[in-house]
VEXBAMI-598644 format. One record per residue (C-alpha): residue number from 0; y, x, z. Coordinates in pm, whole numbers. Layout:
REM residues N
(atom NUM, (Y, X, Z)) ...
END
This chain:
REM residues 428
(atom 0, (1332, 3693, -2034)) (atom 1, (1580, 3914, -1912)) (atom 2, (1945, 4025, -2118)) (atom 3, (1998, 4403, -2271)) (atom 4, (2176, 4553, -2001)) (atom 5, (2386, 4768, -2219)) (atom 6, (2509, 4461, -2423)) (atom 7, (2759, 4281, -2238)) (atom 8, (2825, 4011, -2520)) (atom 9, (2467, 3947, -2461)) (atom 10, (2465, 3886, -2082)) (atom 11, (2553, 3547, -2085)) (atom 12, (2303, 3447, -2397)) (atom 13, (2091, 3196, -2143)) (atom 14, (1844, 3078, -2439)) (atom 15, (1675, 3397, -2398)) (atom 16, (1667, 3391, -2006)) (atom 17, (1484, 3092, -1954)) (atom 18, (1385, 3130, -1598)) (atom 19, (1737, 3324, -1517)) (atom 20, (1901, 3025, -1658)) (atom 21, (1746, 2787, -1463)) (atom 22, (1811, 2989, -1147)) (atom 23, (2210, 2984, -1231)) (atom 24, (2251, 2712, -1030)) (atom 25, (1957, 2702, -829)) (atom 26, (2053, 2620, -437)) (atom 27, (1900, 2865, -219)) (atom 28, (1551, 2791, -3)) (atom 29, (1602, 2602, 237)) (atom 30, (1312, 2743, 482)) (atom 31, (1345, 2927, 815)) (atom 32, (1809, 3019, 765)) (atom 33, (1744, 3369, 963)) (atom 34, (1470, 3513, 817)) (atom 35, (1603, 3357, 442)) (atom 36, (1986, 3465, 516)) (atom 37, (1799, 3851, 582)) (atom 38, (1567, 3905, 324)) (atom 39, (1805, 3822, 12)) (atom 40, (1998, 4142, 144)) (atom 41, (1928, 4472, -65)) (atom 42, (1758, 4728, 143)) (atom 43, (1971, 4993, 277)) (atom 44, (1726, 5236, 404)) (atom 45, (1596, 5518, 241)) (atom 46, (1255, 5457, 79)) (atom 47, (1045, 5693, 271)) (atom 48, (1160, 5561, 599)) (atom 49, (1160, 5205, 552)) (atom 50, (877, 5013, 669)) (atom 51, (896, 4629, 525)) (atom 52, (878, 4368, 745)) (atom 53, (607, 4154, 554)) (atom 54, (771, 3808, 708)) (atom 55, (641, 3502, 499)) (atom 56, (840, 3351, 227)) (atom 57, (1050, 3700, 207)) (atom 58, (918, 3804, -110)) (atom 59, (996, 3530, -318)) (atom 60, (1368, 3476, -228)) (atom 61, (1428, 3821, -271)) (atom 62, (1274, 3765, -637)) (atom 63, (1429, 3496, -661)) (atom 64, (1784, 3645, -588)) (atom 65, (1654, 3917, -836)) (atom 66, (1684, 3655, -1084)) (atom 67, (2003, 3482, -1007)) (atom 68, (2195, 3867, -1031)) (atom 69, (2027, 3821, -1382)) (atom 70, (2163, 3556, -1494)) (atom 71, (2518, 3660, -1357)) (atom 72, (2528, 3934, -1564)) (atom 73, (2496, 4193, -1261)) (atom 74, (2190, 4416, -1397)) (atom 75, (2238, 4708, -1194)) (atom 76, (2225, 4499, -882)) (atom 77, (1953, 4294, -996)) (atom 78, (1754, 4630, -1077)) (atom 79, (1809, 4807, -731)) (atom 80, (1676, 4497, -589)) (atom 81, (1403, 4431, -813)) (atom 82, (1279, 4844, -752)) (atom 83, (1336, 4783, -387)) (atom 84, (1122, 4459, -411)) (atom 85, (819, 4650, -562)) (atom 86, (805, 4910, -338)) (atom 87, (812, 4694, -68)) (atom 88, (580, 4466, -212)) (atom 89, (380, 4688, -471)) (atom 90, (74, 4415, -537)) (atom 91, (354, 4154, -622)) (atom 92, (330, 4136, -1001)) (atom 93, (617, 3962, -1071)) (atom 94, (823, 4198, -919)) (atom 95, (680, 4486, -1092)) (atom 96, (714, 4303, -1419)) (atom 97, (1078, 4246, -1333)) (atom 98, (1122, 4600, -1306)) (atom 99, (950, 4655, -1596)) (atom 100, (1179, 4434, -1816)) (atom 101, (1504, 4546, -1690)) (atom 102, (1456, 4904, -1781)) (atom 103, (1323, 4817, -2116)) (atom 104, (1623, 4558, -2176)) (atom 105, (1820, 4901, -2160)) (atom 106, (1683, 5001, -2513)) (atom 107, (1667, 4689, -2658)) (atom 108, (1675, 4309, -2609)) (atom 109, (1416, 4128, -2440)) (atom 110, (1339, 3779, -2574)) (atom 111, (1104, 3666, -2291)) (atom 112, (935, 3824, -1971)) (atom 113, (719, 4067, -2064)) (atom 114, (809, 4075, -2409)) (atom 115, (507, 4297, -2560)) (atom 116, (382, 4253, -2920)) (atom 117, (158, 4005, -3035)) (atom 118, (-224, 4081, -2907)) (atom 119, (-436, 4238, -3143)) (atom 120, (-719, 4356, -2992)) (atom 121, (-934, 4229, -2681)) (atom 122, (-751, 4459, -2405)) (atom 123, (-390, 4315, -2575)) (atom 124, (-473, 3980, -2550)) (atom 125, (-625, 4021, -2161)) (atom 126, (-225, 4156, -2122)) (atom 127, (-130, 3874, -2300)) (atom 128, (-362, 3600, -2111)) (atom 129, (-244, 3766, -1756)) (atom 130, (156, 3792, -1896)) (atom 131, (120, 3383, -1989)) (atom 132, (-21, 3336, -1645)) (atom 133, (314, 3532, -1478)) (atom 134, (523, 3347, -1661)) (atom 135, (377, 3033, -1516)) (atom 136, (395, 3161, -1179)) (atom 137, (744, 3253, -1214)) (atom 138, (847, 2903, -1335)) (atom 139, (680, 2714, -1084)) (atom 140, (868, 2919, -831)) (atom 141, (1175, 2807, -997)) (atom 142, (1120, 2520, -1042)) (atom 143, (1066, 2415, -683)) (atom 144, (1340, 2554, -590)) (atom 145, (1563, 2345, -834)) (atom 146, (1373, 2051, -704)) (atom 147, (1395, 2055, -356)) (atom 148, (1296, 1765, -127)) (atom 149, (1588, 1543, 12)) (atom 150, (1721, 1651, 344)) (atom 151, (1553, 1483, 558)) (atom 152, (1299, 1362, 362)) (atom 153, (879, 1295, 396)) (atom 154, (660, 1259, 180)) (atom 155, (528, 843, 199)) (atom 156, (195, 925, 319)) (atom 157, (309, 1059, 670)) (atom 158, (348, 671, 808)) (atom 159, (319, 777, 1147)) (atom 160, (190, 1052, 1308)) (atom 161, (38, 1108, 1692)) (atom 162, (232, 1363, 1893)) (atom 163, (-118, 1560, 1958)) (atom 164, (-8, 1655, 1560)) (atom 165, (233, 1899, 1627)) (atom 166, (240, 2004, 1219)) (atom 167, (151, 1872, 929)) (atom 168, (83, 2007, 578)) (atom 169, (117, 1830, 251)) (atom 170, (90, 2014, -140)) (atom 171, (245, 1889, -429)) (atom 172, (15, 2033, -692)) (atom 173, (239, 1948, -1017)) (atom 174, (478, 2211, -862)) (atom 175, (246, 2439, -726)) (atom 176, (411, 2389, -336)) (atom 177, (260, 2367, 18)) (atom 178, (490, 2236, 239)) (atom 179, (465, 2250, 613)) (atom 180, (645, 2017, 868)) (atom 181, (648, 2018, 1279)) (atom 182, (610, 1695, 1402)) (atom 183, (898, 1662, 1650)) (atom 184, (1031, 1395, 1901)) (atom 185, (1250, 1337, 1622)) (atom 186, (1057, 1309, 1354)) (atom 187, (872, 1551, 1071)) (atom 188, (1092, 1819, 986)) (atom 189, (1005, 2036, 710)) (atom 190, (1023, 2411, 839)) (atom 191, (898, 2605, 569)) (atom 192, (713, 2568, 202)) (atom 193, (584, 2838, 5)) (atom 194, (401, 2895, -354)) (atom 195, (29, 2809, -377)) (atom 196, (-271, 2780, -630)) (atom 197, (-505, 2556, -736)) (atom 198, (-827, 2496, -887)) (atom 199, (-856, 2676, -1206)) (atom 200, (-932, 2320, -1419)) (atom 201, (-636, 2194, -1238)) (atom 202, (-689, 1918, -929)) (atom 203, (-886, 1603, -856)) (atom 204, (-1199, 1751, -771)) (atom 205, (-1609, 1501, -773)) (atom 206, (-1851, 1778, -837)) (atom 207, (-1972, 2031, -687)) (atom 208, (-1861, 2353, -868)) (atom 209, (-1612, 2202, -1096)) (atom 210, (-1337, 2428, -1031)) (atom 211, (-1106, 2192, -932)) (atom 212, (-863, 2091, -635)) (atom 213, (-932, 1826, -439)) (atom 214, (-657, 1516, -406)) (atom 215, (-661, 1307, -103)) (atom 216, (-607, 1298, 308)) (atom 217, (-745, 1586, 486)) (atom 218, (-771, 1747, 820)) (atom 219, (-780, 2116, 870)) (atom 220, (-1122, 2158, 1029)) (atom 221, (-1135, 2517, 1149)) (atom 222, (-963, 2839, 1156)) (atom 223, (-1202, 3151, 994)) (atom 224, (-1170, 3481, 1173)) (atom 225, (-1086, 3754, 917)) (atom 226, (-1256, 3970, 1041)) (atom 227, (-1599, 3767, 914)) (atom 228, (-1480, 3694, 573)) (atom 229, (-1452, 3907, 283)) (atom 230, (-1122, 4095, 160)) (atom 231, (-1128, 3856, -132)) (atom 232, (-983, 3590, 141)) (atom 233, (-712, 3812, 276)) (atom 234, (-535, 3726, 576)) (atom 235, (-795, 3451, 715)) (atom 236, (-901, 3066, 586)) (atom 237, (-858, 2736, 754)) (atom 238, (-1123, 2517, 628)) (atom 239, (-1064, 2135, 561)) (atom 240, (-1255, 1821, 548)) (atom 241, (-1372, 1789, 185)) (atom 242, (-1529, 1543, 88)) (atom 243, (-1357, 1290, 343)) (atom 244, (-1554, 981, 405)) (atom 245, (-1328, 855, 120)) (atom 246, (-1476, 1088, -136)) (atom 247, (-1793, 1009, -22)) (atom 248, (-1734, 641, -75)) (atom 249, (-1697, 717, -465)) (atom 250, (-1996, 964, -451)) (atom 251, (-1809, 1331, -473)) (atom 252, (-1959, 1627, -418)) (atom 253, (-1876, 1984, -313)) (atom 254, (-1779, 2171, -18)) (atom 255, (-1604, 2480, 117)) (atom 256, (-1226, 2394, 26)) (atom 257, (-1016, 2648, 207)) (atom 258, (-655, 2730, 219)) (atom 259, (-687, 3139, 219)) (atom 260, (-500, 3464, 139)) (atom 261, (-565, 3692, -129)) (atom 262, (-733, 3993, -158)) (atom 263, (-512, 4362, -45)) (atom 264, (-444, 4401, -443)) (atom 265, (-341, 4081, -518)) (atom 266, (-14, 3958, -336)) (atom 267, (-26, 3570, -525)) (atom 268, (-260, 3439, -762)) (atom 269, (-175, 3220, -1078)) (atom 270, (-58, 2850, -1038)) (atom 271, (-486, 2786, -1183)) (atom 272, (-663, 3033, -1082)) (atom 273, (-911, 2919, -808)) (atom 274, (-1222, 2762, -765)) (atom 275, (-1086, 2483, -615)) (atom 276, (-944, 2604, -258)) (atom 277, (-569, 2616, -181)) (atom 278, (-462, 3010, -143)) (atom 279, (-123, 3135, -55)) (atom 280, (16, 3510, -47)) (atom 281, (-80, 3646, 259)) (atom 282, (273, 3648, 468)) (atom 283, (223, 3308, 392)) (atom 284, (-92, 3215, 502)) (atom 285, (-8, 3386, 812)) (atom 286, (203, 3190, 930)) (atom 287, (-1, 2852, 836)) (atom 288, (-267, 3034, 1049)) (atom 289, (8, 3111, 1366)) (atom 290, (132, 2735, 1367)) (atom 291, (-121, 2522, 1287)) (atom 292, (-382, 2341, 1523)) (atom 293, (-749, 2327, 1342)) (atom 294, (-894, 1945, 1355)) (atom 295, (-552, 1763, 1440)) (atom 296, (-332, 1897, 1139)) (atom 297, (-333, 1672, 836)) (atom 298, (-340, 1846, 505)) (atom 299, (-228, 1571, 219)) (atom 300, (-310, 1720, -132)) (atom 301, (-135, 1516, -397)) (atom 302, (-53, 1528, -791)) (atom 303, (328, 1497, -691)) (atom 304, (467, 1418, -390)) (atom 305, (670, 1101, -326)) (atom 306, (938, 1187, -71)) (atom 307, (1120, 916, 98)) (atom 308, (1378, 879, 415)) (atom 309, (1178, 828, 729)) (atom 310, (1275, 452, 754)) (atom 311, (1154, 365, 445)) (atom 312, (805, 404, 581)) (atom 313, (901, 172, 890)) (atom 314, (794, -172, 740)) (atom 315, (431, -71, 602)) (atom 316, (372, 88, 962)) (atom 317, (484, -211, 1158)) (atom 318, (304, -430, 866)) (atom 319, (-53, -204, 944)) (atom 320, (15, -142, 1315)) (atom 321, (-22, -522, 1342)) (atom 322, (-318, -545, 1158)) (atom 323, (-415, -236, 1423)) (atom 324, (-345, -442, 1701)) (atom 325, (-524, -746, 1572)) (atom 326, (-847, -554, 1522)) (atom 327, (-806, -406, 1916)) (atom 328, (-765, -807, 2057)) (atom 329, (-1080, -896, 1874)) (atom 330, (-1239, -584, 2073)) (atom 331, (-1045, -635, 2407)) (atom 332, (-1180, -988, 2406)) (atom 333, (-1553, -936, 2257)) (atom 334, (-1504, -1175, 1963)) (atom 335, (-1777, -1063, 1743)) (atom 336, (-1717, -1264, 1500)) (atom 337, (-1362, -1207, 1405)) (atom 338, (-1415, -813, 1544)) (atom 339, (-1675, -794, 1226)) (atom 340, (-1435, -991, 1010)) (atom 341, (-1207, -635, 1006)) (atom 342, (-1540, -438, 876)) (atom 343, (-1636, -394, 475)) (atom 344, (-1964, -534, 419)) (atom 345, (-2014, -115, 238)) (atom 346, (-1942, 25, 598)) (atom 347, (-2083, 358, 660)) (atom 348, (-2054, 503, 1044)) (atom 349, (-2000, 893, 1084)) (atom 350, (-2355, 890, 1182)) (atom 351, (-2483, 729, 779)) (atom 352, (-2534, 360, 1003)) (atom 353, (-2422, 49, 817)) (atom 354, (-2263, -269, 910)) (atom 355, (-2596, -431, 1079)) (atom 356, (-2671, -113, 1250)) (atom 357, (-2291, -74, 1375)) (atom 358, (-2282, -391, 1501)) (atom 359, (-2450, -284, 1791)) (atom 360, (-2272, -1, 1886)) (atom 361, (-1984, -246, 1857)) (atom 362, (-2169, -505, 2079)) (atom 363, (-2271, -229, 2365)) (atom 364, (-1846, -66, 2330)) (atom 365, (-1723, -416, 2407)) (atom 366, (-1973, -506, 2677)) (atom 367, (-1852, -194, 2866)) (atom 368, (-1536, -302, 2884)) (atom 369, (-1638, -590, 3083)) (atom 370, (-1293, -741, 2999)) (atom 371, (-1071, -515, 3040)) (atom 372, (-790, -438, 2824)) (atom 373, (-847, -180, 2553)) (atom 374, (-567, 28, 2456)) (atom 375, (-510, 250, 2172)) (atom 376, (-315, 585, 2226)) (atom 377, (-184, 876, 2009)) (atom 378, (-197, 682, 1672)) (atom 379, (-151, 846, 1317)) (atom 380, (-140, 651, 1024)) (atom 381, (-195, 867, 717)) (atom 382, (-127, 640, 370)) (atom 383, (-313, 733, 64)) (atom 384, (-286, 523, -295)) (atom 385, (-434, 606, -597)) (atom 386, (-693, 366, -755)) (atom 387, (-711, 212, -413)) (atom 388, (-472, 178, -112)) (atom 389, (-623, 338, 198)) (atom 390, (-566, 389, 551)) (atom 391, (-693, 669, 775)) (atom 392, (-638, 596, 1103)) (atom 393, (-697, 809, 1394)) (atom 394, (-626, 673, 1799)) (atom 395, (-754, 748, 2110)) (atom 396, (-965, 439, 2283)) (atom 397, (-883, 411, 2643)) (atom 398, (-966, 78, 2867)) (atom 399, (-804, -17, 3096)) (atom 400, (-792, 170, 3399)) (atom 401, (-964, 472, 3263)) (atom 402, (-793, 786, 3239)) (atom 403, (-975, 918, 2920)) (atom 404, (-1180, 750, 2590)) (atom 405, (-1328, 841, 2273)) (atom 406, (-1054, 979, 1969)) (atom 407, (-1173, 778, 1676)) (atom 408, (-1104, 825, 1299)) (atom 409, (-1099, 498, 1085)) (atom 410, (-1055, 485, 699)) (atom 411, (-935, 134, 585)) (atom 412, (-954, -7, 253)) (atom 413, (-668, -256, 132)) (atom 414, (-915, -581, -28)) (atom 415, (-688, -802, -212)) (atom 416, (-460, -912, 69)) (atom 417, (-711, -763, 393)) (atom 418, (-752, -447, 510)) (atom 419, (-1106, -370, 583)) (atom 420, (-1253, -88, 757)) (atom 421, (-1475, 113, 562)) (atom 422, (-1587, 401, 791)) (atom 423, (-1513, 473, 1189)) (atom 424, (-1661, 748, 1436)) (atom 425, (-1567, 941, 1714)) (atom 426, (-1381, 1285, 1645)) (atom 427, (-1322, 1392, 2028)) 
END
């Protein structure tokens, strides 16, 4: 992967540098300017004083820069930042390997990263398997940061969200990202996005055990002290919602899906490597675990994200919040039979009831409003489409002249032209 540093007609030979290449023009990451702007600076304190600042996301733009000086030509740079990267970080493999190649470029050329010989016996090819999965690591990195997300850009399941979600998370799996947003008076704006793993078979998890990563609409459910968990988690876990009521609709199976760290060896695991939970490099997952809010951040997990300007969202929100509002008149005036009309005849409440069952919960919520206005407050509208087009809906239900309600969750299921609601219960 990297060039012979003592050949300079060989500096500029890109087909052998195929991640340096592709980093020639890479823009630089766009999260968090001050801490970004510091950490692609080379060190300038001696090594046995220095203590590293362990700030999330600083690891991989320095590698990152590591690789652009390679690609320049500038291999003595590149290698006094790639030695000062290990030592700072010395669990992060890929800056060890970068080491690694730069001094051996120096006695001859180096075709790939880690350019060994071919494997021929078991212990060879376990260097081998574990080189392959670096390399994959290394290009996802890249990648994303070639592809960045439009300025200003969401991705087109955040329809609306409630200001009681002050962040929201969503992972695009195809590039191995987890991107985190703060929901301001403004809008979403995307504040930081780092590498992550998946499930070792890769995503779209149904069984219990199957090693993969679920897809779908989730809600971070809890945050895990560290101190109960095992080092294999590293810095803490926030648990999520798997299986939604969703995935329980098509009959999947499975639990414990947590985004977590890594253990104190490890500092980032291969882009397949889990048993099916998210897991970030600790720095990382530190700051998930400082920001986010357990049961009112959102946590999308999709094949590949679909980012769009905020307004392009505007029409299907106004188009569902009138369906919304329809649904809440039927209620407000106890119309039974059109308030029914909005519910699949499959409904399932949070409590297992179905639709003849939660028809009288339904009957006894609308008799104690004795006619008074019901208002919904704090909505979210989460959008997710794969085989299906659902809704998942969550609102406070105040009536009028009451200062408090229940927060209720709804999934809704496009039906040809009607949304339906498939599930509802109280969250809060």
């Amino acid at each position: 992967m990297f060039v012979e540093l003592s050949a300079p007609s060989r500096r500029a030979a890109a087909g052998t540098l195929f991640l340096a290449a592709l980093l020639q023009a890479a823009p630089a990451h766009a999260q968090s300017g001050k801490v970004r702007r510091a950490a692609t600076q080379p060190s300038t304190e001696p090594a046995d004083t220095k203590v590293p600042n362990l700030r999330d996301g600083q690891a991989e733009t320095r590698l990152l820069a590591v690789y652009k000086l390679i690609a320049e030509g500038r291999s003595r740079e590149a290698l006094a930042q790639a030695e000062t990267l290990a030592r700072d970080y010395p669990n992060f493999q890929l800056a060890q390997l970068a080491v690694g190649d730069l001094l051996m470029s120096r006695t001859r050329p180096i075709r790939r990263m880690g350019d060994v010989p071919e494997p021929d016996t078991a212990r060879s090819l376990q260097v081998a398997t574990t080189l392959e999965e670096l390399r994959n690591e290394s290009r996802q990195r890249v990648d994303a940061q070639r592809s960045r997300p439009p300025a200003h850009s969401i991705p087109a399941q955040f329809l609306e969200l409630s200001p009681r979600s002050r962040h929201a998370i969503a992972v695009d799996a195809s590039r191995s990202r987890l991107y985190l947003f703060e929901n301001t008076p403004k809008g979403l704006q995307l504040v930081a996005d780092y590498y992550a793993s998946v499930g070792k078979l890769g995503i779209e998890k149904s069984l219990e055990g199957d090693q993969r990563t679920p897809l779908g609409v989730y809600f971070i459910t809890s945050r895990l002290d560290p101190a109960t968990l095992k080092d294999f988690y590293g810095a803490g876990a926030l648990p999520i919602n798997y299986p939604n009521p969703l995935d329980q609709s098509r009959g999947k199976t499975g639990s414990g899906i947590w985004l977590h760290g890594t253990p104190p060896d490890q500092f980032a695991r291969a882009p397949l490597a889990t048993d099916g939970c998210l897991v970030l490099a600790n720095p990382d997952l530190e700051r998930i675990l400082r920001t986010v809010e357990p049961r009112s951040t959102p946590v999308v997990i999709a094949r590949q994200l679909q980012w769009v300007a905020p307004h392009a969202v505007q029409a299907d929100r106004k188009s569902f919040d009138a369906v919304l509002n329809a649904w809440r008149n039927a209620k407000t005036q106890g119309d039974m039979n059109r308030l029914l009309g909005f519910y699949a005849p499959d409904f399932q409440s949070y409590r297992k009831k179905p639709l003849n069952e939660w028809t009288q919960v339904l009957q006894a919520e609308t008799r104690a409003l004795k006619g008074r206005e019901l208002h919904l407050k704090d909505k979210s509208y989460l959008r997710w489409t794969d085989s299906a087009d659902t809704m998942v809906v969550t609102f406070g239900e105040v009536a009028e002249g009451a200062r408090t309600g229940p927060v209720k969750r709804q999934y809704w299921a496009r039906r040809g032209q009607q949304w339906q609601i498939f599930f509802e219960g109280v969250i809060g």
